[in-house]
DOBAPA-191628 format. One record per atom (N, C-alpha, C, O): x, y, z. Coordinates in steps of 0.1 Angstrom, whole numbers, plus 2048, in hexadecimal, padded with zeros to 3 digits. Layout:
residues N
XYZ
...
This chain:
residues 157
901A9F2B2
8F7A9A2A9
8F9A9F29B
8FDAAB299
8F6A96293
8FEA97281
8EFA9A27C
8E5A96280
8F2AA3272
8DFAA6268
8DDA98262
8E5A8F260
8CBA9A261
8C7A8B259
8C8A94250
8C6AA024E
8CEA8A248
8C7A89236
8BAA86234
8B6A7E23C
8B0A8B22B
8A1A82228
8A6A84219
8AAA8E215
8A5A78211
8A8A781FF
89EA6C1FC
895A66203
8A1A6A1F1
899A621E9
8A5A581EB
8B0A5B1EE
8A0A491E9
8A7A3D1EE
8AFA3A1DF
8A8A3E1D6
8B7A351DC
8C1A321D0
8C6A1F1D1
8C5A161DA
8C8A1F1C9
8C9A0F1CB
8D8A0B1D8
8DAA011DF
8DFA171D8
8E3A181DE
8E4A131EF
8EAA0D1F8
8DBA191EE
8D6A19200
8D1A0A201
8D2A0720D
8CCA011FA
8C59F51FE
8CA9F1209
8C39F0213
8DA9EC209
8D79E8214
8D49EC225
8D19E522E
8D79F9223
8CFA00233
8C29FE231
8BD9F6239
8B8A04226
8AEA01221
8A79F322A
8A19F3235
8AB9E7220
8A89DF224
8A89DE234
89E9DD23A
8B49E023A
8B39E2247
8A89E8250
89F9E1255
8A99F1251
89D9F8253
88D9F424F
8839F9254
88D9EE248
87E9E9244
8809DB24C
8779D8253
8869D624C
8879C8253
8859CC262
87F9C3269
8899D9269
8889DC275
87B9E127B
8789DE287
8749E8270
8669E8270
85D9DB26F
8549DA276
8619D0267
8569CA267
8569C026F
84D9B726F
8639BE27A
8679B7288
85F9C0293
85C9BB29E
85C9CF28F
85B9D729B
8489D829A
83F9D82A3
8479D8290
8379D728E
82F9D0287
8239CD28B
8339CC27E
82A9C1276
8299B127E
81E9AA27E
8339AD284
8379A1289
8379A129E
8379972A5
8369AD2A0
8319AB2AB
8249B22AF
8209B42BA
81B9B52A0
8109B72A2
8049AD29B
7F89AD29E
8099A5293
80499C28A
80898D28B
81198B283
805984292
80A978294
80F96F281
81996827F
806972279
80596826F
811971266
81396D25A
81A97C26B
820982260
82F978265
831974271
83797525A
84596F25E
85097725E
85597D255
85397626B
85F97D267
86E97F267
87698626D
86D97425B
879970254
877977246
88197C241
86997A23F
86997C233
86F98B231
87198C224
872993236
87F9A122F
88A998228
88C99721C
88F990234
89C989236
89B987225
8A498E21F
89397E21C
893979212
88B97F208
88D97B1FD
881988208
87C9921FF
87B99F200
8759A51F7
87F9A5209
87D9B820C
8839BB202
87D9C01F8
8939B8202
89E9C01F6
89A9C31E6
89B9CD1DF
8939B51E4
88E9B61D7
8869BD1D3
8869C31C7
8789BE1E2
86E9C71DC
8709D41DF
86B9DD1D8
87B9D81EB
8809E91E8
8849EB1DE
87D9F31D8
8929E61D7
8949EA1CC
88E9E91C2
8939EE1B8
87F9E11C1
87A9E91B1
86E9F21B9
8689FA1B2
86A9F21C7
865A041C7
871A0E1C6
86DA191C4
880A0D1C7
888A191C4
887A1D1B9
885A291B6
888A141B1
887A131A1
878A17198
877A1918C
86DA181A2
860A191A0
85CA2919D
85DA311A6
858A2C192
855A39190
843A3F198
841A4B19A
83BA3719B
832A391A6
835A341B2
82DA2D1B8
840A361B7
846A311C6
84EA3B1CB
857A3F1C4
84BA401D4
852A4C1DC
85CA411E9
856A3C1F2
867A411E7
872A371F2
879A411F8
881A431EF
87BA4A201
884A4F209
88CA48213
88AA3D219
899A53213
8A0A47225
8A2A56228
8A0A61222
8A7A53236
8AAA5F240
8B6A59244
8B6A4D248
8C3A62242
8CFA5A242
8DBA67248
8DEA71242
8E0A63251
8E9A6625C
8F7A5A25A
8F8A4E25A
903A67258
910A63254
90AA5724D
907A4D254
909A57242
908A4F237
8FFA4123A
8FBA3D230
8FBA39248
8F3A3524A
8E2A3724A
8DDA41250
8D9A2C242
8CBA32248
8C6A2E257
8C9A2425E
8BFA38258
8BDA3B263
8A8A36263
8A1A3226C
8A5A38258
896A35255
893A3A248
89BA40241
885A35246
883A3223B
871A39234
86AA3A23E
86BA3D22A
85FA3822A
85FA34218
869A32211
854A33217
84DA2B20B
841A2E208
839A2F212
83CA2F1FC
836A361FA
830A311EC
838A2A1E5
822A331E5
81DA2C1E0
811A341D7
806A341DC
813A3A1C9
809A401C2
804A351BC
80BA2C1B8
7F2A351B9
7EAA331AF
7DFA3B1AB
7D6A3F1B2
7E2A3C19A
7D9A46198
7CBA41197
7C8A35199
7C1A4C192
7B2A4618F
7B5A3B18B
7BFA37186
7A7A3618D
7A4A28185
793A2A182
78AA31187
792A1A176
785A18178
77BA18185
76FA1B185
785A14192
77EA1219F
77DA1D1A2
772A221A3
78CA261A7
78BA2F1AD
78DA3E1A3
795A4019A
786A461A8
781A541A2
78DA5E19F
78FA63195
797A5F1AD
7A4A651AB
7AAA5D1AC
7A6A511AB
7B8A611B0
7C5A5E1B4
7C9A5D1C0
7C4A651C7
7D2A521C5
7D1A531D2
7DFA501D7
7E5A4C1CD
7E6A511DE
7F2A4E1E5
7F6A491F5
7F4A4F1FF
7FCA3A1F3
800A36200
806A36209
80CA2D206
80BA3A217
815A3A219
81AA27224
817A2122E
823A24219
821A1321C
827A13228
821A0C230
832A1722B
83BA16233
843A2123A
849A2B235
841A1E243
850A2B24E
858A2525D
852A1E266
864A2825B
866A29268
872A2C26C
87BA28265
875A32274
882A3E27A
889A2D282
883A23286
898A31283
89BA2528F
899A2E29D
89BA392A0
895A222A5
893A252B2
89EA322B9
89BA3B2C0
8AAA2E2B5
8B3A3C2BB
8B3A472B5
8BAA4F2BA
8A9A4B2A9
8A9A542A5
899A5D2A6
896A692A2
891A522AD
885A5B2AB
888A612B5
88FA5F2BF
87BA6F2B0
87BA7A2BB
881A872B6
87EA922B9
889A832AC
890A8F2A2
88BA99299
891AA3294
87BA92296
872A9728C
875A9227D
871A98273
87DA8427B
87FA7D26F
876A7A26C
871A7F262
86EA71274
860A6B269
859A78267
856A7B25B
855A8126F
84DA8D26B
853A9025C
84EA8F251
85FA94260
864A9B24C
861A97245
85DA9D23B
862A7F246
859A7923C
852A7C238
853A8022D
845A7B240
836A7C23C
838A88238
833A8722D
83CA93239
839A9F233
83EAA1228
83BAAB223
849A98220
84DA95213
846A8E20D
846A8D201
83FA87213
837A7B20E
825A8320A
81DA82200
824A8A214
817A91213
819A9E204
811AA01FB
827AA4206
824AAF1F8
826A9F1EB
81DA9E1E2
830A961EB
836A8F1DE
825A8C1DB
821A911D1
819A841E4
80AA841DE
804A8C1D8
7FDA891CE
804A9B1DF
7FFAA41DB
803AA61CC
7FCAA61C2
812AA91CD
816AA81BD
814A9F1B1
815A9F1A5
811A971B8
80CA8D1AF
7FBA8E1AD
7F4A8A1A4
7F9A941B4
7E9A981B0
7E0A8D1B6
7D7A881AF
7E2A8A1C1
7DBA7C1CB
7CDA841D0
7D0A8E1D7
7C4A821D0
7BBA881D5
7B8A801E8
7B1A861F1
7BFA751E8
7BFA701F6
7CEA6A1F9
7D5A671F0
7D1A69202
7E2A6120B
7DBA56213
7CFA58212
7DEA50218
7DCA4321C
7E6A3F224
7F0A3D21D
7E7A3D231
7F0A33238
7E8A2C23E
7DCA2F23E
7EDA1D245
7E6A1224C
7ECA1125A
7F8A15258
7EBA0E265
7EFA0E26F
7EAA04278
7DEA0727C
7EE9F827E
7EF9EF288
7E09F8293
7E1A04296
7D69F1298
7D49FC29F
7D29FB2B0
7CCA032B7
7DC9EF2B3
7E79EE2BF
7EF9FB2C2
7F1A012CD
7F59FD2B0
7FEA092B0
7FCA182B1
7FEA212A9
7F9A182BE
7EEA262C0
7F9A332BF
7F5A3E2BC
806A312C1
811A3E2BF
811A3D2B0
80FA472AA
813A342AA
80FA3829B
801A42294
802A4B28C
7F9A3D298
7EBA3F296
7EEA4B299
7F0A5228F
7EFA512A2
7F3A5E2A6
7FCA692A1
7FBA7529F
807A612A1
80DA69295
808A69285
808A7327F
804A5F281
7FEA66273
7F2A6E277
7F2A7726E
7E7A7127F
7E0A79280
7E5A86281
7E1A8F27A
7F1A8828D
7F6A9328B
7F8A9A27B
7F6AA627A
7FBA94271
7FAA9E264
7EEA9A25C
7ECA9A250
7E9A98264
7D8A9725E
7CDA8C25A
7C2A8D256
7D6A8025D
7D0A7325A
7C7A6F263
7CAA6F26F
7BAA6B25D
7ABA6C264
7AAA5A260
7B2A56258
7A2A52266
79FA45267
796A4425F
78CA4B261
795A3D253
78BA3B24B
789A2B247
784A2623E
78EA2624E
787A1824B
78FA11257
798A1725C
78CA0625D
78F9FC266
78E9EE25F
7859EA259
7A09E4263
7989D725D
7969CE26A
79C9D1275
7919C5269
78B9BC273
7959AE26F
79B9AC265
7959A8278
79D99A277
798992281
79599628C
79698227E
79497A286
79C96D287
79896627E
7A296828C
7AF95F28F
7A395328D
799957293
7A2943285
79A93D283
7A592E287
7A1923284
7AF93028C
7B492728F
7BE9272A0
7C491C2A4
């Protein structure tokens, strides 16, 4: 077994990058969401990772073993606003490849992800979670993420 890398993502990596997000959103968004397509990585992921790599309020890491990624997260500052009072940070996206969870990668994520907010002076983090996806849910609670809102959906067709 070879050490992960955890780094900040470079234009470099796109296309594992891309990879890896396209594996996520086949593994969860599309087999949890009927109305999501999932062809659209195929023809827009690449573009919108590389301007969050390029994004100076976007936190992109990969987790990368002998020069392949291996997973990924994403990440997402906005500061105050008229609306809101502080600053807040998202975490948009994560996911280890199946052969590799278990290693404690996504953990190091979120815990890179949780000080990069802090430094930024976020007064809240934010992730969303499927909530089919109860091993998810659970793992972000594990570092502290509490349920503060639920959305509702109703299929009208």
């Amino acid at each position: 077994m070879t050490d992960i890398e955890i780094r900040p993502a470079t234009l470099d990596d796109l296309d594992g990058l891309t990879k890896d997000s396209a594996e996520l959103f086949a593994e969860d968004g599309v087999t949890r969401d009927r109305l999501r397509d999932p062809e659209w990585p195929r023809d827009n992921d690449r573009a919108r990772l590389a301007g969050l790599v390029a994004a100076p309020d976007a936190l992109v890491l990969v987790a990368v073993e002998d020069g392949a990624v291996v997973g990924h997260l994403v990440g997402a500052f906005s500061p105050s606003s008229s609306m809101w009072t502080a600053a807040r940070a998202e975490l948009v996206s994560t996911h280890v490849a199946v052969s590799h969870r278990g290693r404690g990668i996504g953990g190091r994520m979120v815990e890179d992800f949780i000080a990069w907010g802090r430094d930024r002076g976020a007064a809240r983090l934010h992730v969303s979670a499927y909530t089919a996806n109860s091993s998810a849910i659970r793992f972000y609670q594990h570092y502290g993420f509490v349920p503060l809102t639920i959305d509702l959906a109703l299929d009208v067709d």
